[in-house]
KOLFIFI-479541 format. One line per field, with one value per residue (C-alpha): residue in three letters; x negated, y, z negated; residue number from 1. Coordinates in pm, 1 decimal, always signed. Each point is the difference from the previous one (the first is absolute). Example, Ala and Ser with C-alpha at 12.3 -4.5 7.8 and 13.67 -1.06 7.14 Angstrom:
# residues 2
code = ALA,SER;
u = -1230.0,-137.0;
v = -450.0,+344.0;
w = -780.0,+66.0;
pos = 1,2;
END
This chain:
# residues 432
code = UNK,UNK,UNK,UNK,UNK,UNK,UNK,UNK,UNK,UNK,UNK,UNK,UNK,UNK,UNK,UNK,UNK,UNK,UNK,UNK,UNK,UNK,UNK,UNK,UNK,UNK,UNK,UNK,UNK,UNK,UNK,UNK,UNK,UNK,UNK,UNK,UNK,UNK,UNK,UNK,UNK,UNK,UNK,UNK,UNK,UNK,UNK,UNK,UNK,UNK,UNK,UNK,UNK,UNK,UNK,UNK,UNK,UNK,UNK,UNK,UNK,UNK,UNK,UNK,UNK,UNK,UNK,UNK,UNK,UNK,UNK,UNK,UNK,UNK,UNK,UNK,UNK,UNK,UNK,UNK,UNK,UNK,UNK,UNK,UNK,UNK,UNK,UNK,UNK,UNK,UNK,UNK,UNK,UNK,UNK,UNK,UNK,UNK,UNK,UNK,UNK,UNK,UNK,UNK,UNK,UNK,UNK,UNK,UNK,UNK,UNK,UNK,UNK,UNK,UNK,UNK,UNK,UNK,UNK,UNK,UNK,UNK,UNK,UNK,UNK,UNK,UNK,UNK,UNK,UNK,UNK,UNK,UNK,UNK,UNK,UNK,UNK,UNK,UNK,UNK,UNK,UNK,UNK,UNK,UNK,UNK,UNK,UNK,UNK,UNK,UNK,UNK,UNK,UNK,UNK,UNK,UNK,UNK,UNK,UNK,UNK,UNK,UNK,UNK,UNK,UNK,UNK,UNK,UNK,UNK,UNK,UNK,UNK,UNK,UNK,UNK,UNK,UNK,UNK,UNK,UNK,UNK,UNK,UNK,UNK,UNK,UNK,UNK,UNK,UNK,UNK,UNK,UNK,UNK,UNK,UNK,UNK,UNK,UNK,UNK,UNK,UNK,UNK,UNK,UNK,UNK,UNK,UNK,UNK,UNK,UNK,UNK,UNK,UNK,UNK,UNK,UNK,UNK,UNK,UNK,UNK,UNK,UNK,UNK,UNK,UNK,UNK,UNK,UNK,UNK,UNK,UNK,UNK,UNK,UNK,UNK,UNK,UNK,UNK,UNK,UNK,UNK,UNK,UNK,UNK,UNK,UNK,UNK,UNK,UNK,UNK,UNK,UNK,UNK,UNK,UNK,UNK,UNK,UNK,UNK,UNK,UNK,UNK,UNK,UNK,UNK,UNK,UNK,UNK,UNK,UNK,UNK,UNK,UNK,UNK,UNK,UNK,UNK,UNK,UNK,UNK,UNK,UNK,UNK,UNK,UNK,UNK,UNK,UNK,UNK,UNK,UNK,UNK,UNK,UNK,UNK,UNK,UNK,UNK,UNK,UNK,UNK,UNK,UNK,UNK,UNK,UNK,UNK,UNK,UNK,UNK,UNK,UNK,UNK,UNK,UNK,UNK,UNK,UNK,UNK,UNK,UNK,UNK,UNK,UNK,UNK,UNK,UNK,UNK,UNK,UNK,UNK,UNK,UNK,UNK,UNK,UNK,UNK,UNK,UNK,UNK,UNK,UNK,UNK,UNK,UNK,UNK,UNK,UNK,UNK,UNK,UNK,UNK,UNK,UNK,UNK,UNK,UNK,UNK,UNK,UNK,UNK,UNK,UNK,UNK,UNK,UNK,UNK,UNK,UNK,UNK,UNK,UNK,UNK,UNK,UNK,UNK,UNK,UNK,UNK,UNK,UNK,UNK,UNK,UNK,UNK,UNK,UNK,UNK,UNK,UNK,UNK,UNK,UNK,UNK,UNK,UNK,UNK,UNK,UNK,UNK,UNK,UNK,UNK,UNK,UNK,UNK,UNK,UNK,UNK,UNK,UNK,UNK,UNK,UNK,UNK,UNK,UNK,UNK,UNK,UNK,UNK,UNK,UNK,UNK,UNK,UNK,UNK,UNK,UNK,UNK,UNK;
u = -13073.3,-236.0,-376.1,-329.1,-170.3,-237.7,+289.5,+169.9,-313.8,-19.7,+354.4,-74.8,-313.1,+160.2,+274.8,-200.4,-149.9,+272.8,+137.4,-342.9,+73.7,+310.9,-32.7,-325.2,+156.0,+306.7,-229.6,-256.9,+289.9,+135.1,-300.6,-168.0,-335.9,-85.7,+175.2,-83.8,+364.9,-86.1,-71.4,-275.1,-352.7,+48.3,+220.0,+311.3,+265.9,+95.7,+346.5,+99.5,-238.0,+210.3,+363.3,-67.9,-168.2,+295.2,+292.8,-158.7,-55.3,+365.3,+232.4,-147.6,+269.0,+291.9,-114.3,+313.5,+210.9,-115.6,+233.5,-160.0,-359.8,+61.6,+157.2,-291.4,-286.6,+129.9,+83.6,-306.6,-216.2,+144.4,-52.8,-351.6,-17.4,+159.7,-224.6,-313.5,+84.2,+151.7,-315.1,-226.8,+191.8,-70.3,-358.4,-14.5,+298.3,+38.0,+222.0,-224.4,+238.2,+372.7,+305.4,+193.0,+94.2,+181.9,+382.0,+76.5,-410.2,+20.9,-254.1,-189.7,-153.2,+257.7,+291.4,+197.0,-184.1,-326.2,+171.8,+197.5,-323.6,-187.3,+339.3,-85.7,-374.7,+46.6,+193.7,-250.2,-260.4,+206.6,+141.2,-282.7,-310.2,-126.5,+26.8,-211.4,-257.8,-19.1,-34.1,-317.2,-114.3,+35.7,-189.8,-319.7,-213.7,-45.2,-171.1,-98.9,+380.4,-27.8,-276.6,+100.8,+346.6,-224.5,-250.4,+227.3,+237.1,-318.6,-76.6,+405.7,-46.9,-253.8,+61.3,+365.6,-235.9,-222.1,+359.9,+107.5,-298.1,+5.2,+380.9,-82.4,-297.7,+166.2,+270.8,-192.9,-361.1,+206.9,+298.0,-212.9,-383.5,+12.3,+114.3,-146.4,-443.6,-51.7,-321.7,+98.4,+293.5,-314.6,-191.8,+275.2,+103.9,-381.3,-26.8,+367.8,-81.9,-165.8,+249.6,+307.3,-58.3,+97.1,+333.3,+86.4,-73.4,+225.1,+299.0,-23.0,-42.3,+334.8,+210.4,-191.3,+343.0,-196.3,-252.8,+262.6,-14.2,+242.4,+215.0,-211.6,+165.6,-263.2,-85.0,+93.5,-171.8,+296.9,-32.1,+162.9,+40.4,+102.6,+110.2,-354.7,-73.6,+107.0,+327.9,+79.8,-110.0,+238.5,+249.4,-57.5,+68.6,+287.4,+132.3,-45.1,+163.0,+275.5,+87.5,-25.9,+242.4,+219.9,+41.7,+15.8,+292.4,+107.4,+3.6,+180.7,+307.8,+28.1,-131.1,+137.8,-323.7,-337.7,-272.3,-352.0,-63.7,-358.9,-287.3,-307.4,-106.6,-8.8,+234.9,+306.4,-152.4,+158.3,-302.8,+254.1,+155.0,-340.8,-140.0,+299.1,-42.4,-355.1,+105.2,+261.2,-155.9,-309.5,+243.7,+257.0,-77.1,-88.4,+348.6,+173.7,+140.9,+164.4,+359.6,+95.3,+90.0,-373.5,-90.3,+270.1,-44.4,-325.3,+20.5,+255.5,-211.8,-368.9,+191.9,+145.3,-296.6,-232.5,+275.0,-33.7,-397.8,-34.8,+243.9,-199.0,-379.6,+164.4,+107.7,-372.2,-168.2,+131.0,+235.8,+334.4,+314.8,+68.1,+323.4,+270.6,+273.4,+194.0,+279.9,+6.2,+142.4,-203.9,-287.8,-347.6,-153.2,+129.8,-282.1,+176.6,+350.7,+175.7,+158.0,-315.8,-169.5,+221.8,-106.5,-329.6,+70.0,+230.1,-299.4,-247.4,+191.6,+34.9,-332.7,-144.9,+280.2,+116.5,-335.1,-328.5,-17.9,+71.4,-169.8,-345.3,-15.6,+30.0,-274.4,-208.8,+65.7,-249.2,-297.8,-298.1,-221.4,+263.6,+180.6,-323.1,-129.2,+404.8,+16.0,-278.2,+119.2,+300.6,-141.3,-227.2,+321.7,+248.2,-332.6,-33.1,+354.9,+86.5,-298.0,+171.5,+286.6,-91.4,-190.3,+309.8,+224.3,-216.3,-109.1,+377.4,+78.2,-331.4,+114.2,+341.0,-140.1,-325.2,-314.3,-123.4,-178.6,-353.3,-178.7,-46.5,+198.1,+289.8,+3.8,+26.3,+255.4,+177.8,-26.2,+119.8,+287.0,+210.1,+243.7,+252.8,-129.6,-43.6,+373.0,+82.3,-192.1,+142.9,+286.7,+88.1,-319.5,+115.3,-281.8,-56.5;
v = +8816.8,+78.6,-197.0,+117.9,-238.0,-126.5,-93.0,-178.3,-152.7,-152.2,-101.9,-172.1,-216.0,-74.5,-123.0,-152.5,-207.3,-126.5,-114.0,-180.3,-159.3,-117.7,-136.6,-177.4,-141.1,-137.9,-149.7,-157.5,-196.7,-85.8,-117.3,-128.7,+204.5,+338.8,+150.5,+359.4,+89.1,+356.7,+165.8,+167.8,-230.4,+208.1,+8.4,+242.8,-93.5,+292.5,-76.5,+78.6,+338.4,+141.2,-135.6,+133.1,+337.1,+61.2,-100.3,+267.0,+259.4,-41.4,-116.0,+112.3,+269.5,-281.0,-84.8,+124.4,-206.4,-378.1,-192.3,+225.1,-25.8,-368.2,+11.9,+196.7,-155.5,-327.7,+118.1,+189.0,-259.5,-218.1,+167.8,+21.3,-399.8,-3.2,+245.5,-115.9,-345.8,+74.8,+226.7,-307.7,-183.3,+205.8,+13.9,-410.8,-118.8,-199.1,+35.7,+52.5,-102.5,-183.5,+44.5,-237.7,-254.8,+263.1,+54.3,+319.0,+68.0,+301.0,-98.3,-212.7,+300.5,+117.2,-163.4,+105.0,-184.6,+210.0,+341.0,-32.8,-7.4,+238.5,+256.6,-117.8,+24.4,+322.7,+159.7,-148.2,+180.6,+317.8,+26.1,-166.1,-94.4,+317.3,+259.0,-281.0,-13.0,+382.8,-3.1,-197.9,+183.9,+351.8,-156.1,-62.2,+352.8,+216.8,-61.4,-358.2,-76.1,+148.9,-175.4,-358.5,+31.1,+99.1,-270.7,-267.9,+180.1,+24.1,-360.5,-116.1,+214.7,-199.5,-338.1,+24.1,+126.2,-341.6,-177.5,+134.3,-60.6,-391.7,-43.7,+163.8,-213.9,-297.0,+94.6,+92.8,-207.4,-317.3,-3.5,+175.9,+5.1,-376.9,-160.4,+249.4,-21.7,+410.7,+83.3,+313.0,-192.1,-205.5,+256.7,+190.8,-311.3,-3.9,+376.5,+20.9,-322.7,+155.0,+278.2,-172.2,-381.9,+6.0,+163.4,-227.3,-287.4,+62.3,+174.8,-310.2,-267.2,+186.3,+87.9,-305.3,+41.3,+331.7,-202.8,-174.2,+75.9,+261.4,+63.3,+281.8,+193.6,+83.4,+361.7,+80.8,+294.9,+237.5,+302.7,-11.4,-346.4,-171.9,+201.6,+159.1,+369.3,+175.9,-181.8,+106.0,+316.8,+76.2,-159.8,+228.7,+301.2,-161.9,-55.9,+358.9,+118.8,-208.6,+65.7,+421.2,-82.9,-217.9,+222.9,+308.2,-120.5,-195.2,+371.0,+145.9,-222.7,-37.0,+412.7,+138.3,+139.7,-47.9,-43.9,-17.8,-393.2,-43.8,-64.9,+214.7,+355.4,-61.9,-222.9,-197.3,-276.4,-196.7,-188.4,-165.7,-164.8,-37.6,-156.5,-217.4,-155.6,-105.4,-170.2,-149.9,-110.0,-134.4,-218.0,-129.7,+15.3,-369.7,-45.7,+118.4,-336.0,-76.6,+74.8,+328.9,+10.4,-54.7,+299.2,+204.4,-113.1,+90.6,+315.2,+115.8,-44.6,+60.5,+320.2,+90.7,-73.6,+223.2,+272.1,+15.9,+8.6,+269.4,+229.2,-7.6,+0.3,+295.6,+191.0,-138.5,+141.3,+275.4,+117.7,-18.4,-196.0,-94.6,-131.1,+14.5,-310.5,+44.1,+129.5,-328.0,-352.7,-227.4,+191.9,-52.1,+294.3,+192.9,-147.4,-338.6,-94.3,-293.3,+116.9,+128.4,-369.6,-157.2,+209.8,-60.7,-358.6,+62.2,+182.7,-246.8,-272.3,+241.2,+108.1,-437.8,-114.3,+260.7,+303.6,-145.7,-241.4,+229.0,+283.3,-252.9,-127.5,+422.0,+78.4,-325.9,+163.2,+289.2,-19.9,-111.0,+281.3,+273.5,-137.5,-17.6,+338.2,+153.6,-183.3,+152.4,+381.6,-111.5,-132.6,+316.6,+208.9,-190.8,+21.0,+337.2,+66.3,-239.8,+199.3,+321.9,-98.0,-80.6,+285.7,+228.0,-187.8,-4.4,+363.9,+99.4,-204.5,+197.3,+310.5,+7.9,+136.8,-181.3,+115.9,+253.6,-100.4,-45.6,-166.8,+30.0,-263.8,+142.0,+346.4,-185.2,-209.4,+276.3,+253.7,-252.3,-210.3,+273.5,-161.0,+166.7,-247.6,-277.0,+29.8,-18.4,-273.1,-184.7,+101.8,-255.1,+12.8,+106.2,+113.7,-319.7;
w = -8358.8,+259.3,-44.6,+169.7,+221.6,-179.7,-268.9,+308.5,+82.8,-386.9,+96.0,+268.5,-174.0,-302.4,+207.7,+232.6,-259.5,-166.7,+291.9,+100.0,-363.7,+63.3,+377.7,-151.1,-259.4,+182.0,+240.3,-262.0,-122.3,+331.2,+51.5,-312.8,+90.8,-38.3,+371.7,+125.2,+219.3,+37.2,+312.6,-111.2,-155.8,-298.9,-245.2,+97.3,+208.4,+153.9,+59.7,-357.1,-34.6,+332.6,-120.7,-404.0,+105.2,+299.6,-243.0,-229.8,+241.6,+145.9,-255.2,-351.3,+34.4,-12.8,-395.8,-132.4,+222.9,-47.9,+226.2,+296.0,-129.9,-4.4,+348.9,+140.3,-128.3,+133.3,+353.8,+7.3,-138.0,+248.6,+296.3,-122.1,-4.6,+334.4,+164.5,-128.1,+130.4,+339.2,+34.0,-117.3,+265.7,+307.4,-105.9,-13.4,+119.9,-286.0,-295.5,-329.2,-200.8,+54.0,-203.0,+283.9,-273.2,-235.5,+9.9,+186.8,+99.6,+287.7,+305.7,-291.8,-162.7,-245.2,-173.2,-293.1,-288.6,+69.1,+31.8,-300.5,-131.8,+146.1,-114.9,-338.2,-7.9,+164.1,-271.2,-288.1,+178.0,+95.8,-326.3,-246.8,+172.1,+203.2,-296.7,-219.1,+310.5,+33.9,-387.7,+37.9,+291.7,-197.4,-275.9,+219.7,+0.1,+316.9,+230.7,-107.8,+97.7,+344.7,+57.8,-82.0,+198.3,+298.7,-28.5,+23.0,+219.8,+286.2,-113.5,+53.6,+356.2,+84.5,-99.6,+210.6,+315.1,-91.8,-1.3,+310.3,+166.9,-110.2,+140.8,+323.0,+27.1,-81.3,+274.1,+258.2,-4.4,-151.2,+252.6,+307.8,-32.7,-130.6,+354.7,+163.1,+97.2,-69.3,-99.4,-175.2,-203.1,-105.1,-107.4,-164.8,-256.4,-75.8,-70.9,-183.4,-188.7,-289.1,-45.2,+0.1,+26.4,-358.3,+32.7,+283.5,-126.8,-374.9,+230.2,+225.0,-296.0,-174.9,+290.7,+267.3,+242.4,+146.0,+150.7,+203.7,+389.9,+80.0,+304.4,+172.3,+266.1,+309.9,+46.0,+410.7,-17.8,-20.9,-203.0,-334.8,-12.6,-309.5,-305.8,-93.4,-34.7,+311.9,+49.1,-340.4,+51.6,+276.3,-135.0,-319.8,+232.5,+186.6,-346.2,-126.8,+298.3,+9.5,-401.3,+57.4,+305.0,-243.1,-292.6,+223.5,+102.7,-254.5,-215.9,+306.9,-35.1,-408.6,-46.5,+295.5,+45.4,+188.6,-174.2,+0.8,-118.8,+54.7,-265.9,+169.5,+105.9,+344.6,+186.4,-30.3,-236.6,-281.6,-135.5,-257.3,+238.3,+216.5,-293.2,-12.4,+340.8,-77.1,-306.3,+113.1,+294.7,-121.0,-233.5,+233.4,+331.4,-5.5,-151.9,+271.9,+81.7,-383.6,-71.4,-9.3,-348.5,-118.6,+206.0,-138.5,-348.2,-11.8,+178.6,-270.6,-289.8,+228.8,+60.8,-354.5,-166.5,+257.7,-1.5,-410.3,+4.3,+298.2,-190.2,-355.3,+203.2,+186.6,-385.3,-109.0,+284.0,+172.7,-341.6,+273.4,-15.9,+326.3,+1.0,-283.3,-17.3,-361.3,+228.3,+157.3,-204.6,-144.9,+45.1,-197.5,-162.0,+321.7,+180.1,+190.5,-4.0,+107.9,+351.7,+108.4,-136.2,+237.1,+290.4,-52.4,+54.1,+305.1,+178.0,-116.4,+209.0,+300.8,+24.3,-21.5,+171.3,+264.1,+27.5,-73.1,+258.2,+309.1,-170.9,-47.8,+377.3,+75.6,-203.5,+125.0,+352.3,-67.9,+207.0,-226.2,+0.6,+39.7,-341.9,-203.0,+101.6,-20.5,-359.4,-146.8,+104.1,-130.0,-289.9,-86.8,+85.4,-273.3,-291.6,+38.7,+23.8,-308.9,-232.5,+101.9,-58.1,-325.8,-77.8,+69.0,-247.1,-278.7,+35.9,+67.8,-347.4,-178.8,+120.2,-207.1,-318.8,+22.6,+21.9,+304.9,+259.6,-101.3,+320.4,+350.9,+111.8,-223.7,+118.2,+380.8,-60.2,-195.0,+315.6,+250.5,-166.8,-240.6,-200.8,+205.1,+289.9,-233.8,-107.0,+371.6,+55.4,-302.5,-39.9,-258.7,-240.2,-322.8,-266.7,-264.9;
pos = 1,2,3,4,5,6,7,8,9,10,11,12,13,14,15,16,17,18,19,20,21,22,23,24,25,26,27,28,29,30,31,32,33,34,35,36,37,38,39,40,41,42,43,44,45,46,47,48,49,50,51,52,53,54,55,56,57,58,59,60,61,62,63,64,65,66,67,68,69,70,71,72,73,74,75,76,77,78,79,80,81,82,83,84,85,86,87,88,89,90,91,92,93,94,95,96,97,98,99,100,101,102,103,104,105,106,107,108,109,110,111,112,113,114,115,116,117,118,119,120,121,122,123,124,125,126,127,128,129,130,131,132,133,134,135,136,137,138,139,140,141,142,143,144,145,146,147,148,149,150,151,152,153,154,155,156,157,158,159,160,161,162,163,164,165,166,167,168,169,170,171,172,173,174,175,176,177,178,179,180,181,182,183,184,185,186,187,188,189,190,191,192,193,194,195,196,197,198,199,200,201,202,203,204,205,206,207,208,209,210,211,212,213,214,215,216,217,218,219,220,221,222,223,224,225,226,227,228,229,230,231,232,233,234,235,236,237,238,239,240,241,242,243,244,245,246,247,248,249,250,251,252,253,254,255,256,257,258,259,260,261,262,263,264,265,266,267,268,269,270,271,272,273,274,275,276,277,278,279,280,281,282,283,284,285,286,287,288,289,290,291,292,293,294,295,296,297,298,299,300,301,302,303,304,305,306,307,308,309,310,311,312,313,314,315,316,317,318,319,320,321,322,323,324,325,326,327,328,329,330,331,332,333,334,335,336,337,338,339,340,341,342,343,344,345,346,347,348,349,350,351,352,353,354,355,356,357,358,359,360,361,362,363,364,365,366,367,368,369,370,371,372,373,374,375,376,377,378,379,380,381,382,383,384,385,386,387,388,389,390,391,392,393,394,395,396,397,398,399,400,401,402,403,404,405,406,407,408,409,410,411,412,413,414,415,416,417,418,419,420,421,422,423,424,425,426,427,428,429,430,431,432;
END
């Protein structure tokens, strides 16, 4: 069933707040007073909204087969665990929370108690609690509806910026501006005080271990230093090159045939696989040094469970099927299968272990002001080329049996990318 956004925006509150319930609750206990463990002041925990409004989007179509359901909703509601903490981490450099002292906890953020749980919370929602919620929702007039998800949606944006802002502040003017005499550190805590004193002071009375001094790594001026925005953004085009490259060949020697692998309009891109790098990077690439299992482990299912969700956002969105694996064993709805699961995992450990280190020192090699002024072409160039793109697919979907053009934009994009071209430049996009 597909839901509007505001629907998926009711989702996510609801969800949201239920989870705020819940982590509340389990600390006030813990505790034996009344404990806020949300990231956000108020009262969602966002962490549940994304994880009960993504298991809906991408595996509501798995209802009639509950052993998958169950399997997906606890791989994908554990990757959404994992990824919110690792991400927590790199912001801090703290763990948030620590599953260290469960039997068979992964990197202290998962273990198998909590995602048999999630599986079974997801299909209570999937199966019971969503159509109940959208009941409710349907039962509120138009547009009094609208505007109450939107409210609280714009105050939910906001309080997370509020969060944000409190964590960075905590990291940098705490760990930094404290041993340090700068006036304008000063006179930044005194402005920022009123705005988000509050939220720093509850995040650092329920999670105090972010307040610790961290190990801080001392910029040498190079360009791209670290893992922030513009070494990820090569990296995202080194990665969409190298995937296009991959499967270009990979399709020569399994089809007998070359073809055209990439994702965009113009060039030989595979953001899939771009995308890919970042994640994965961002995740592990201060794992480098663990054993290689933990890399390929979670590669396999980082992989698998990105695989599954770019597939049904790609249906959603553009109205294609990308790629097709019922032909393939133990295969999920045609969208993942095991073989490729493992691959994912095998190129997860090459890229930390063997590619990303050479591959970062290249990139740090860039002349300063040549790789700032070159990134933001670059960056420009891959936008436009990615909205394109995007126009061209949905258009080329519209056009079969849909509704003529009616707009400028639609008569342009239907002049300069035919769906003869567009079946040459995906050759494997099938109509949903």
């Amino acid at each position: 069933m597909e839901h509007t956004y505001t629907e998926l925006l009711w989702l996510l509150l609801i969800y949201s707040f239920i989870g705020w319930i819940i982590e509340a609750a389990v600390g006030t206990i813990k505790n034996k007073k009344f404990t806020n463990r949300g990231f956000s002041t108020g009262p969602f925990c966002l962490v549940y909204g994304v994880a009960a409004v993504l298991m809906e989007i991408t595996l509501s179509e798995l209802i009639g087969s509950p052993f998958f359901l169950f399997l997906g909703c606890g791989i994908q509601a554990t990757f959404v665990e994992w990824f919110t903490g690792k991400t927590l981490e790199r912001m801090n450099r703290h763990k948030w929370w620590d599953y260290s002292d469960k039997k068979w906890n992964f990197d202290g953020y998962i273990c198998p108690q909590y995602s048999l749980l999630w599986a079974v919370l997801g299909i209570v929602s999937i199966r019971f609690a969503t159509p109940l919620f959208l009941d409710v929702y349907y039962q509120i007039p138009e547009p009094v509806s609208i505007i109450i998800v939107w409210v609280f949606a714009v105050y939910l944006l906001l309080d997370m910026a509020v969060s944000f802002a409190a964590v960075f502040h905590l990291r940098n003017f705490s760990l930094e501006a404290s041993q340090l005499d700068i006036p304008f550190a000063d006179w930044s805590r005194r402005t920022s005080r009123p705005i988000i004193g509050y939220a720093e002071r509850r995040i650092a009375n329920v999670y105090p271990s972010i307040q610790e001094k961290a190990d801080e790594i001392l910029s040498e001026g190079k360009f791209a230093e670290g893992c922030g925005f513009y070494k990820l953004f090569w990296l995202f085009l080194i990665g969409s090159l190298l995937g296009d490259i991959t499967e270009t060949i990979f399709c020569r020697f399994t089809a007998g045939e070359w073809m055209n692998r990439s994702s965009l309009i113009w060039g030989p891109f595979s953001i899939v696989w771009g995308f890919a790098i970042v994640l994965a990077t961002i995740l592990l690439y201060k794992d480098k040094d663990k054993p290689d299992r933990h890399i390929f482990l979670v590669g396999t299912f980082l992989g698998g469970a990105y695989e599954y969700i770019c597939s049904v956002l790609a249906e959603i969105v553009f109205g294609q099927v990308f790629w097709d694996y019922n032909d393939i064993p133990f295969n999920l709805g045609g969208r993942v299968n095991l073989l490729y699961c493992f691959f994912w995992g095998i190129a997860a450990l090459i890229w930390i272990k063997g590619l990303y280190p050479p591959f970062s020192r290249w990139i740090e090699k860039i002349p300063k002001v040549t790789g700032y002024i070159l990134t933001w072409i670059l960056v420009l160039f891959m936008s436009i080329n990615m909205l394109v793109s995007a126009a061209a697919l949905i258009r080329y979907s519209e056009r079969n049996g849909g509704p003529p053009a009616a707009s400028g934009w639609e008569h342009v994009i239907d002049t300069h990318f035919d769906d003869q071209m567009m079946q040459d430049q995906f050759p494997n996009a099938k109509k949903k």
